[in-house]
C-alpha atoms as one frame of an Amber mdcrd trajectory, in Angstrom:
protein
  11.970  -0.916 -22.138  13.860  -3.566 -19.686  13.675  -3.528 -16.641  16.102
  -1.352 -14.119  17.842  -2.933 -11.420  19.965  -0.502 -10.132  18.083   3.164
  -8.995  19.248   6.109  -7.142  16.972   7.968  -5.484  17.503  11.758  -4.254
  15.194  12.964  -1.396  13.883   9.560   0.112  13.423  11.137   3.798  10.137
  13.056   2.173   7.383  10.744   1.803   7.055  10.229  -2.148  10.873   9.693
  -2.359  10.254   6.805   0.601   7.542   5.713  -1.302   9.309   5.691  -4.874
  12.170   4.025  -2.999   9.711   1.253  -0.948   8.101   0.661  -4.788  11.042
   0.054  -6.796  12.584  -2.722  -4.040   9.482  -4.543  -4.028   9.935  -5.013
  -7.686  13.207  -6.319  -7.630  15.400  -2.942  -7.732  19.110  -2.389  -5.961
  18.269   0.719  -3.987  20.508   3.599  -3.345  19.499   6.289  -1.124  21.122
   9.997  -1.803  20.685  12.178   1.784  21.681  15.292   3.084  22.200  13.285
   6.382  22.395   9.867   5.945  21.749   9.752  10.072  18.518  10.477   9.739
  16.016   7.695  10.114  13.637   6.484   7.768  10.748   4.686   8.900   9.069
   3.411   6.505  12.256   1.926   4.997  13.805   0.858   7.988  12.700  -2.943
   6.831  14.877  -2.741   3.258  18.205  -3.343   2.376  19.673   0.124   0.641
  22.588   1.862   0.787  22.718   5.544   1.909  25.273   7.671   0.378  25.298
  11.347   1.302  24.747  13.668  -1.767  22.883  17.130  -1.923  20.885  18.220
  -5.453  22.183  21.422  -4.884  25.330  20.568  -5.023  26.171  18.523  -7.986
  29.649  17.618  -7.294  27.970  15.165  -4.263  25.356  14.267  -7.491  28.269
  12.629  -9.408  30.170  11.103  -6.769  26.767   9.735  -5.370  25.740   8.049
  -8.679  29.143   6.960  -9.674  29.357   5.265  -6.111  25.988   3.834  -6.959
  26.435   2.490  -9.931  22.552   3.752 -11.070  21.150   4.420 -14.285  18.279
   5.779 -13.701  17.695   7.989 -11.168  14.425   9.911  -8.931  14.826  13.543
  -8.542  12.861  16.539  -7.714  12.594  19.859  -8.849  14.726  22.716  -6.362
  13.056  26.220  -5.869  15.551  29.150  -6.220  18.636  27.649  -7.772  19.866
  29.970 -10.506  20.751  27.355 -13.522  17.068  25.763 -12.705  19.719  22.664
 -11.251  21.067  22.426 -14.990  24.869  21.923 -12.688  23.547  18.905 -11.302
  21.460  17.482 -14.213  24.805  17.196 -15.969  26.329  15.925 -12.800  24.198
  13.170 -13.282  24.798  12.457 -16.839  28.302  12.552 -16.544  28.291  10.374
 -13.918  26.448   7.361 -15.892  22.652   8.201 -15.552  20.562   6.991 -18.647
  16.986   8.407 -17.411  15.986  10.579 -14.705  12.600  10.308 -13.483  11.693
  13.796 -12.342   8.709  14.564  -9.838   7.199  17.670 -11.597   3.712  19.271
 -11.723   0.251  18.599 -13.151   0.006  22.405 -13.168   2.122  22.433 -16.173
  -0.672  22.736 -18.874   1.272  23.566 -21.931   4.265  23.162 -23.382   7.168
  23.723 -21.541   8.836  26.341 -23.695   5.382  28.460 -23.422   4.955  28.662
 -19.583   5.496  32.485 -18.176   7.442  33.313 -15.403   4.386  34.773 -14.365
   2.958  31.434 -13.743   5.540  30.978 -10.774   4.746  27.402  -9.901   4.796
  25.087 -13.107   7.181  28.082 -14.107  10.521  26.973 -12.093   8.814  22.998
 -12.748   8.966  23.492 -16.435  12.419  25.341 -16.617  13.616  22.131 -14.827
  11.922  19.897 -17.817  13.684  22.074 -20.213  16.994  21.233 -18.462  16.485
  17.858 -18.267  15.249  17.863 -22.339  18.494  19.948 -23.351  20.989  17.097
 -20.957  19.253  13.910 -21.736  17.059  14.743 -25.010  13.021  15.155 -25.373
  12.426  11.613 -24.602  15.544  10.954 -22.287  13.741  11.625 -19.007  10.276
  11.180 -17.239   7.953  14.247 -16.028   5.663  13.085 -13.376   3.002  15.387
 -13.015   0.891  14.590  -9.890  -1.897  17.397  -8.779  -3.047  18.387  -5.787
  -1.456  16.740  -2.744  -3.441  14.910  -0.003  -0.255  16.427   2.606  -1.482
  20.647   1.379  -4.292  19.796   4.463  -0.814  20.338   6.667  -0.661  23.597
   5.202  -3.258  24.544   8.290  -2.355  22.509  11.110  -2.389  25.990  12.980
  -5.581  26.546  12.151  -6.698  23.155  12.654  -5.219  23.282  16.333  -6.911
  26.330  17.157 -10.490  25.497  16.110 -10.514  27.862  12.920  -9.720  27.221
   9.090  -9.031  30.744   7.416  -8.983  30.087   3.554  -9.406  32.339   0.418
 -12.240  29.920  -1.559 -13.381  27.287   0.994 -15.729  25.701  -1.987 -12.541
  24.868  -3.862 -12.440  21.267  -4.776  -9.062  19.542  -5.105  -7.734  15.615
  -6.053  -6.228  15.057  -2.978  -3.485  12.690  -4.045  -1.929  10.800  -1.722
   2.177  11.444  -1.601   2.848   7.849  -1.294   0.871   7.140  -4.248   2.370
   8.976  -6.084   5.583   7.655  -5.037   4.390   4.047  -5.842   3.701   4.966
  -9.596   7.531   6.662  -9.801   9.230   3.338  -8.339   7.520   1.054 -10.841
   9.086   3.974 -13.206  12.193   3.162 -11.774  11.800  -0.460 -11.554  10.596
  -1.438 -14.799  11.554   1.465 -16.972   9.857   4.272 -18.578   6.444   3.819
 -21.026   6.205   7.572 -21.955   7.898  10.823 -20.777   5.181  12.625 -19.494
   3.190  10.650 -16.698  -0.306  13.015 -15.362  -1.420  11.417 -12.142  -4.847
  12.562 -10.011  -7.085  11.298  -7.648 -10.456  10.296  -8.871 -11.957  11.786
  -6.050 -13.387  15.869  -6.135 -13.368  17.424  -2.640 -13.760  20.587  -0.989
 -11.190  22.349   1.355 -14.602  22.774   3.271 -15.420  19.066   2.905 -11.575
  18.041   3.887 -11.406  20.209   6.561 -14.622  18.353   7.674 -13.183  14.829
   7.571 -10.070  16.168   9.678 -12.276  17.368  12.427 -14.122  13.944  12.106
 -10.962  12.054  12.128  -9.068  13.793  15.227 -12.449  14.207  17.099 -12.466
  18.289  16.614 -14.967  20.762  15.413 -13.434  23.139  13.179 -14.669  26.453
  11.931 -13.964  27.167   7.762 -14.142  30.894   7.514 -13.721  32.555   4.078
 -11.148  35.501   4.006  -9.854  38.059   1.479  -7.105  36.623  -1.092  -4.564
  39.640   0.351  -5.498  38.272   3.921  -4.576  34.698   2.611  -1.566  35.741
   1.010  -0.168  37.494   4.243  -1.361  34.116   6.237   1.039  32.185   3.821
   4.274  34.527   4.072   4.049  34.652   7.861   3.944  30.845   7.595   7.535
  30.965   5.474   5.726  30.496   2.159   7.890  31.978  -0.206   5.868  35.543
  -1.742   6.303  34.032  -5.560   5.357  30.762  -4.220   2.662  32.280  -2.145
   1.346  34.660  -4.880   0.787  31.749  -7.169  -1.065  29.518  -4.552  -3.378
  32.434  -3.679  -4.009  33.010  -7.350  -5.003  29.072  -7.972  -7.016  29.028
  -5.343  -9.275  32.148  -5.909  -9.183  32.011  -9.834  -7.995  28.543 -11.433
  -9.209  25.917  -8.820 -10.610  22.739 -10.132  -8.463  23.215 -13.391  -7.492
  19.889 -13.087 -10.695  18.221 -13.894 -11.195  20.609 -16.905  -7.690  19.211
 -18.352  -7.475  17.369 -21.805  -5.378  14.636 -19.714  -8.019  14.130 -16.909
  -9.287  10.536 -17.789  -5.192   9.571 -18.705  -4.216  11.190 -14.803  -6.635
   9.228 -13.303  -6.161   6.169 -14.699  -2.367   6.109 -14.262  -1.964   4.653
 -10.791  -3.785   1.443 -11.792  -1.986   1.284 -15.278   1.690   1.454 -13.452
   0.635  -0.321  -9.960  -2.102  -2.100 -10.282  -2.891  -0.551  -6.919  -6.596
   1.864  -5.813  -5.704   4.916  -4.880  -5.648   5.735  -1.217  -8.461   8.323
  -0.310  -7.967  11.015   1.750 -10.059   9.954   4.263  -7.755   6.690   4.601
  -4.576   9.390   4.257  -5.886  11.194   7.455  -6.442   8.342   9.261  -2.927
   7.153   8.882  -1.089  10.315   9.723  -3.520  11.560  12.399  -0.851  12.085
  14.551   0.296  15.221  12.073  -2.885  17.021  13.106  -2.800  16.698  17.046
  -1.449  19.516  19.111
C-alpha cells in the first residue's frame, strides 16, 4: 500500500502516541496532533513541525471536526476504558469525517478471536470489543490492531514501593517482555507513514525478565536497595484499588500475574511479535535496562 502523508494522531502527550507521532515525521508524514489541551507541552516533539487541534476520543463530535480540519486519512487511536458503545460514536466520527484506516493500539493479551473473548477476561475484553467496532465501521481488513505485550512503563506501577525501600508483588518470579512504549510507538508511525502490511501487528521484546530481576536493575540504576516481598493475590488486589486501579482492571492484572504470566512466550505468534520491530523499523529494541536509564528521573523521590 502507498505511502500516507497526511496522519492524525489522538493521544500524542502519552509516550507511544509521541513516539508514533516522532516516527511517522521522520518518514516524511504531515503531522496532526489531536489533544485534550493543546497547551500542554510536548517534549519530545517540541523539535517538529505539527499542528495541534483540540479533539477528545470521547467525544466524537471534536473526532470529526479534528480530522476534517486535518485533512488525515489514516489515523492513531487508542482503546478508552468505560465508554458504553466501546467508542463505536467516535469510530464513525472518524469515518465520516474522511478516515480510510485507523491504526488502533490494542493488546497482545488478545489470544483469540475477537468475537470469542469473555467479558470475564476484562482486559483484552473492552480491547477486543473496540476491534469489533472498528471491523463493523471500516471492514475486517479496514484497520490495524497493534498488539504490544507487556510494557517496560508497568515498573511505574510501584514507584511507591520503590521510594520506600519495599516491592510488594503477588508472583515476584513472573517474567515479562518489557517493551519499551516508544518502541512501540516507532513500529505504529511507520504504520502510519508508509501504510498498513497486515491488520493484526503482535509486537514483544525479545528479552524474558523477572519483576524480581527488574526490580533489581531499578535499584541498580537509581543507586537503591530494594526489598521484593511476595504477598497474597487479595493483598495485591487491595494494593492496586487503593492506587486508583480500576477493581475489573485490577481483578484481571492480579489474575495474569498469579495464573497466566509468561503467556506471551507460549503464544503461536511469539517468533512473528518479536521480530516485528526490525521488520517495520529497522530499529533493536530498546532494553529495559536502557528504558530505566533514560527515565530515571520517574523513580526518584
Amino acid at each position: 500500500m502507498s505511502a500516507c502523508n497526511n496522519v492524525i494522531i489522538f493521544g500524542p502527550t502519552g509516550s507511544v502516541g509521541a513516539a508514533a507521532a516522532l516516527q511517522a515525521h521522520r518518514e516524511g508524514a504531515k503531522i496532526t496532533l489531536a489533544m485534550r489541551d493543546t497547551t500542554k507541552p510536548i517534549p519530545s516533539l517540541s523539535g517538529i513541525s505539527a499542528d495541534k487541534i483540540e479533539a477528545d476520543l470521547t467525544k466524537p463530535e471534536t473526532v470529526k471536526s479534528a480530522v476534517r480540519q486535518s485533512g488525515a486519512k489514516i489515523a492513531f487511536i487508542y482503546a478508552i476504558f468505560g465508554t458504553s458503545d466501546h467508542m463505536r460514536a467516535s469510530i464513525v466520527a472518524l469515518k465520516q469525517a474522511g478516515i480510510e484506516t485507523p491504526v488502533l493500539l490494542s493488546s497482545y493479551s488478545i489470544q483469540s478471536d475477537i468475537y470469542s473473548v469473555s467479558p470475564n477476561d476484562y482486559v483484552p475484553w473492552v480491547h477486543a470489543q473496540v476491534e469489533i467496532c472498528l471491523e463493523e465501521v471500516f471492514g475486517k481488513a479496514g484497520y490495524v490492531s497493534v498488539r504490544p505485550a507487556y510494557f517496560a512503563s508497568n515498573t511505574l506501577w510501584f514507584q511507591a514501593g520503590i521510594q520506600a525501600g519495599e516491592v510488594r508483588h503477588a508472583n515476584p518470579e513472573a517474567e515479562y517482555d518489557w517493551i519499551s512504549p516508544e518502541d512501540i510507538g516507532r513500529v505504529c508511525g511507520s504504520i502510519l507513514a508508509q501504510g498498513p502490511r497486515q491488520s493484526t501487528v503482535w509486537l514483544l521484546a525479545p528479552q524474558r525478565i523477572s519483576l524480581r530481576a527488574a526490580i533489581g536493575l531499578i535499584g541498580g540504576t537509581i543507586g537503591k536497595e530494594i526489598k521484593v516481598t511476595k504477598i497474597p493475590a487479595q493483598e495485591a488486589l487491595a494494593a492496586f484499588q487503593q492506587n486508583g486501579t480500576p477493581e475489573e482492571v485490577a481483578k484481571w492484572i492480579v489474575r495474569y500475574i498469579t495464573k497466566d504470566a509468561g503467556y506471551e512466550f507460549r503464544s503461536h505468534v511469539y517468533e512473528e511479535a518479536v521480530a516485528t520491530l526490525l521488520t517495520y523499523t529497522q530499529n533493536t529494541p530498546v532494553t529495559l535496562q536502557q528504558w530505566l536509564e533514560e527515565n530515571t528521573h520517574q523513580f526518584e523521590a
